[in-house]
C-alpha positions as CSV (number, residue, x, y, z in Angstrom):
1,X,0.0,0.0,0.0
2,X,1.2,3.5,-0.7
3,X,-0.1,6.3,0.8
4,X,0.4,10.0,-0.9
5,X,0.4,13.2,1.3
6,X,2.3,15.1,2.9
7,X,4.4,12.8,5.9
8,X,7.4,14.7,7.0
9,X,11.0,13.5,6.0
10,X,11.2,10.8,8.8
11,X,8.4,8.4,10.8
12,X,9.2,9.3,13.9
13,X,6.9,8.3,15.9
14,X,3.8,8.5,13.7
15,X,1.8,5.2,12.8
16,X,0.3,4.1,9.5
17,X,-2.7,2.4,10.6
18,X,-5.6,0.2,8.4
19,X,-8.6,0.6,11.2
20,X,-12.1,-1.5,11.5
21,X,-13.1,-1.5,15.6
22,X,-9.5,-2.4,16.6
23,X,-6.0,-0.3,15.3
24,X,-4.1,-2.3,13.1
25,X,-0.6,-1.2,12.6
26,X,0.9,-1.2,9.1
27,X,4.2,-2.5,8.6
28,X,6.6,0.6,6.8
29,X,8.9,-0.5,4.6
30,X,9.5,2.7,2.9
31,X,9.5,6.4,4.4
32,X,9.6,10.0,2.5
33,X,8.0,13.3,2.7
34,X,5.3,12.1,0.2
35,X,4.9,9.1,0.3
36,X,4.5,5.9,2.8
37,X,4.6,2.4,1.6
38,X,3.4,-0.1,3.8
39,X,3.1,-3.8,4.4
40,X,-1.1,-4.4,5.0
41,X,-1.1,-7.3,8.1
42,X,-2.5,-10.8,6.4
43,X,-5.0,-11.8,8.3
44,X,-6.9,-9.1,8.0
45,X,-10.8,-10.2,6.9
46,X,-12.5,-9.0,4.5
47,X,-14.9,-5.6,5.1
48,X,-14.5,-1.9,5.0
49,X,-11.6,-0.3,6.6
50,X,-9.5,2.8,7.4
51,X,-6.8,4.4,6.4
52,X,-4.6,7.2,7.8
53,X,-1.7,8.0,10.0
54,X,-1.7,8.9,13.9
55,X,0.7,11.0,14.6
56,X,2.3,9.3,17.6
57,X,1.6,6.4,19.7
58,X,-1.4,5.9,21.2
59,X,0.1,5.1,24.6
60,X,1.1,8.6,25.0
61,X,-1.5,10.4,25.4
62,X,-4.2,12.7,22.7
63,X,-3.4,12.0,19.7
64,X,-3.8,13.8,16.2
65,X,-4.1,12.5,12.8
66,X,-3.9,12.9,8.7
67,X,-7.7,12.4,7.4
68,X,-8.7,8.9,7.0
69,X,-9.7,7.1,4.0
70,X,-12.0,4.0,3.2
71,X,-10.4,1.0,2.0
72,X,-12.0,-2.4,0.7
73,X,-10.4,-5.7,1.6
74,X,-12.1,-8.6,-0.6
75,X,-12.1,-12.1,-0.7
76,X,-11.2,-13.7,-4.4
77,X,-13.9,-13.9,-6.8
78,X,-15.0,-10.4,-5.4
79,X,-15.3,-7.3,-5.9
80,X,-15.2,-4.0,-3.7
81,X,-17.9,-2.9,-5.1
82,X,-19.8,-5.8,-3.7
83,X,-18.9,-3.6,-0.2
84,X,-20.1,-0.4,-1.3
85,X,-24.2,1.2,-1.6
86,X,-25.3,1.2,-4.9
87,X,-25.1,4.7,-6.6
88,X,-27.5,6.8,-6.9
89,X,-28.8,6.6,-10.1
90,X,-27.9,10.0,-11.5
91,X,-24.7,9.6,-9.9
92,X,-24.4,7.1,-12.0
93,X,-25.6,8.8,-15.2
94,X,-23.0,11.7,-14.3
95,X,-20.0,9.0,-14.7
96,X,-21.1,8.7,-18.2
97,X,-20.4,12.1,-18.8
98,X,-18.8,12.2,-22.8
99,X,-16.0,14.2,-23.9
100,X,-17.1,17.6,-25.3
101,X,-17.7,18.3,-28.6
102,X,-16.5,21.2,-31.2
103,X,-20.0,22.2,-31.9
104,X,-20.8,23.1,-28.2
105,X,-20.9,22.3,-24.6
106,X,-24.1,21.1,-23.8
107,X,-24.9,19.3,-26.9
108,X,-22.1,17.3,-26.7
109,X,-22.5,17.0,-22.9
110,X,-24.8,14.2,-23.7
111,X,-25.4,12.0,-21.4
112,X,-26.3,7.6,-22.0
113,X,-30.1,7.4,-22.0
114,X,-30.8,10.6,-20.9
115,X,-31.7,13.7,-22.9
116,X,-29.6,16.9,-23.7
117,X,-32.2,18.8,-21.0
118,X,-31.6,16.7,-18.4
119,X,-28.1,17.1,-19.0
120,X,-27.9,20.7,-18.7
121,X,-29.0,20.0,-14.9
122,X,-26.9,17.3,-14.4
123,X,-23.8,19.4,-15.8
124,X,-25.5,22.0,-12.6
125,X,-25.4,19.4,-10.3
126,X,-21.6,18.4,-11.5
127,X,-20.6,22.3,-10.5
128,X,-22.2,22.3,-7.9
129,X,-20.3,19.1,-6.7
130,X,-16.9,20.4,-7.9
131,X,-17.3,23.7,-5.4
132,X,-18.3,21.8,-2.6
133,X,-15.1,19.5,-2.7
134,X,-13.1,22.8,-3.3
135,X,-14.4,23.8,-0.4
136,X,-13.9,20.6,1.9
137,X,-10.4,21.1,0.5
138,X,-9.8,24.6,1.4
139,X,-10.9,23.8,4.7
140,X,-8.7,21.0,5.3
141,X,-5.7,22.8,4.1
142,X,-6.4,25.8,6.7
143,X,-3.4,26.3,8.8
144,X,-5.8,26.9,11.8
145,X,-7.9,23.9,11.2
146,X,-6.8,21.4,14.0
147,X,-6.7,17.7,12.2
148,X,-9.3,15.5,13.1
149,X,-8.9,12.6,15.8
150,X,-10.4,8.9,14.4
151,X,-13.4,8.4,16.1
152,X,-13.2,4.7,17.6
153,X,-16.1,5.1,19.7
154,X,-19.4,5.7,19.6
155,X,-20.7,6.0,22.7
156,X,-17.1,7.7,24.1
157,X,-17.1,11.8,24.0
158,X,-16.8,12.4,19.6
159,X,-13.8,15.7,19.4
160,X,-15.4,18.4,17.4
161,X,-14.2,21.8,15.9
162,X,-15.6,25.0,14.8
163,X,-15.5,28.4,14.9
164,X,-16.9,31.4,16.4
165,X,-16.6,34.9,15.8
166,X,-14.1,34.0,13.1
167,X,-12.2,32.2,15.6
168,X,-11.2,28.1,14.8
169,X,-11.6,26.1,18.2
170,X,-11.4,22.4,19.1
171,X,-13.0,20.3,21.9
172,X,-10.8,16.9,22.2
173,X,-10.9,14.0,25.2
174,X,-7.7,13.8,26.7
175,X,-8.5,10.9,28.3
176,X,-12.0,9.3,29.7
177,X,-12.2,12.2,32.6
178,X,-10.7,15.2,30.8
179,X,-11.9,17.3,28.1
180,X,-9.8,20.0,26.3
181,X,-11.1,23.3,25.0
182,X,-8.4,24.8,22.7
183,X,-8.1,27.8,19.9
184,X,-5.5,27.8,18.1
185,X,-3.0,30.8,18.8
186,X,0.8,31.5,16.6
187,X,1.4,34.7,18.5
188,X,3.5,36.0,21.3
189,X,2.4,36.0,24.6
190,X,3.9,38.7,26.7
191,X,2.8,37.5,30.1
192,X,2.5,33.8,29.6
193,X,0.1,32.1,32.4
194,X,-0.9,28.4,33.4
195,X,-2.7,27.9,36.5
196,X,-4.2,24.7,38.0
197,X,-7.5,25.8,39.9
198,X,-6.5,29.1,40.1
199,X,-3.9,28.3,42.7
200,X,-0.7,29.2,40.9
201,X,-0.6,33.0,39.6
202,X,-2.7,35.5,39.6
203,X,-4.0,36.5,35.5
204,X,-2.9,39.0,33.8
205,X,-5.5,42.3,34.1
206,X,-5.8,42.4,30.3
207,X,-7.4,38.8,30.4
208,X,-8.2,38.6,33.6
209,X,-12.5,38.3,33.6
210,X,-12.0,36.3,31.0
211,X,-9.7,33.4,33.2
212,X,-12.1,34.0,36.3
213,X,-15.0,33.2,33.8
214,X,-12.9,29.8,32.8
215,X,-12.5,29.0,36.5
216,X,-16.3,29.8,37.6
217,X,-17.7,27.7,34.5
218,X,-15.6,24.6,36.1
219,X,-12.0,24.7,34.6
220,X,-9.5,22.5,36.1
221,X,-6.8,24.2,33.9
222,X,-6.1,27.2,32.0
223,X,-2.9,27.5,29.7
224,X,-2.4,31.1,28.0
225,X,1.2,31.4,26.3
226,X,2.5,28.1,27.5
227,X,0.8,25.3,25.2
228,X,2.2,24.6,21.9
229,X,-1.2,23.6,21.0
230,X,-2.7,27.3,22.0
231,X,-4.9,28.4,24.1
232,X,-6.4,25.7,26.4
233,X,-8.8,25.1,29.6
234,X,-9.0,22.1,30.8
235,X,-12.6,20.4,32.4
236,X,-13.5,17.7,34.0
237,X,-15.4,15.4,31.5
238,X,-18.7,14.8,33.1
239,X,-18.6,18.6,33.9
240,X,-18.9,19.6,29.7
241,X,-19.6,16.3,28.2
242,X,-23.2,17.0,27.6
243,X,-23.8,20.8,29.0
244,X,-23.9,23.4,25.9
245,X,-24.1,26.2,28.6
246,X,-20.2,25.4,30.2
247,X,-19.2,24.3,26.1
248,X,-20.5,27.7,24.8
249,X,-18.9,29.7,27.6
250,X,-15.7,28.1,27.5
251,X,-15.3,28.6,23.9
252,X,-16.5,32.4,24.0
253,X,-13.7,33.1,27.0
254,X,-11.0,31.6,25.2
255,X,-11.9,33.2,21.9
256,X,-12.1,36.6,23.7
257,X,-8.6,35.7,25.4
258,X,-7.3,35.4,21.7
259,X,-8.6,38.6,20.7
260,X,-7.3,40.5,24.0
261,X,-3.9,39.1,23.3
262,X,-4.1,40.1,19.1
């Protein structure tokens, strides 16, 4: 298997991985800055997996990742088709799409079975299509965009981004009884501050409502300035997991933090 993207010059400790309920490792037999080829594991059965690349060891703690792909293992005879839903039917009449022709675009955009009307919408549909993948692409390749974490799980807490006020921002499980707020911040903090419980220093008066707020919504942690991941609070899981009110707040105080500090 070879997997195209954009690695880094060495593996480090970053892990190929061919998922389906369990992580399965893949063996590396070959390293660069674009591409990974990989050894799949043989007993693998046959089903729907995927594919991507922690980007260290699970062991170790939260864990990021590259976007993760499907991939069909079949058994001989088979095809992965045989895996997949059937298309849509005008999905399918858009694969039949023919080569244009000299004496115009939408007469030669003909389409098998279907006539030259029907094809002007389907053409529609097709832009329509192209824009949103442009789209789902720009996104991704945002430098603020924090990569997405494989979701194992579905009954454990699912990480989730978005953004507010123009700010990005994450929500990721550290582990079972921790949950992570965090917006993304390059900049140079001036007075950098961390506090556990409010216990260690006292803010910074530029910022400071906005860390009391943190603290009175149920923060267990506050990092401004000290995180290479940003700017982070830090809750107890069953304190956030499923209340909008302490999610929304937390997210507004950090985001105001970021624009204090701009």
């Amino acid at each position: 298997m070879t997997l195209i993207g954009k690695w880094g010059a060495s593996q480090g400790g970053k892990v190929p991985v061919i998922n389906r309920g369990s992580v399965n490792k893949l063996r590396v037999i070959k390293w660069s800055d674009a591409e990974i080829t990989a050894y799949i594991p043989q007993d693998l059965q046959p089903g729907k997996y995927k594919v991507g690349v922690y980007c260290k060891e699970l062991s170790k703690g939260t864990t990021y990742s590259s976007n993760f792909l499907d991939f069909y293992i079949v058994p001989p005879g088979s095809k992965a088709a045989d895996y997949r839903k059937t298309p849509h039917p005008k999905r399918q009449a858009l694969q039949k799409i023919s080569k244009y022709k000299k004496h115009g675009l939408f007469k030669g955009l003909s389409l098998e079975g279907v006539s030259e009307k029907d094809a002007f919408w389907y053409a529609i549909a097709l832009g329509l299509g192209i824009y949103f993948l442009y789209s789902q692409i720009r996104e991704r390749n945002n430098p603020y965009a924090l990569p997405q974490t494989p979701k194992t799980d579905s009954k454990a807490f699912q990480d989730r981004r978005g953004s507010l006020m123009g700010e990005y921002y994450s929500i990721e499980a550290i582990d079972e009884n921790r949950i992570a707020v965090i917006v993304p911040f390059t900049g140079t903090v001036k007075e950098p501050y961390e506090s556990f419980n409010e216990e260690v220093l006292p803010p910074p008066s530029k910022i400071e409502k906005y860390i009391k707020a943190l603290f009175a919504l149920g923060a267990t942690y506050v990092s401004i300035g000290t995180s290479s991941l940003g700017l982070v609070a830090e809750f107890p899981a069953e304190k956030i997991k499923n209340n909008k009110l302490v999610t929304s707040g937390a997210i507004f105080n950090l985001v105001s933090i970021k624009k204090a500090l701009d």
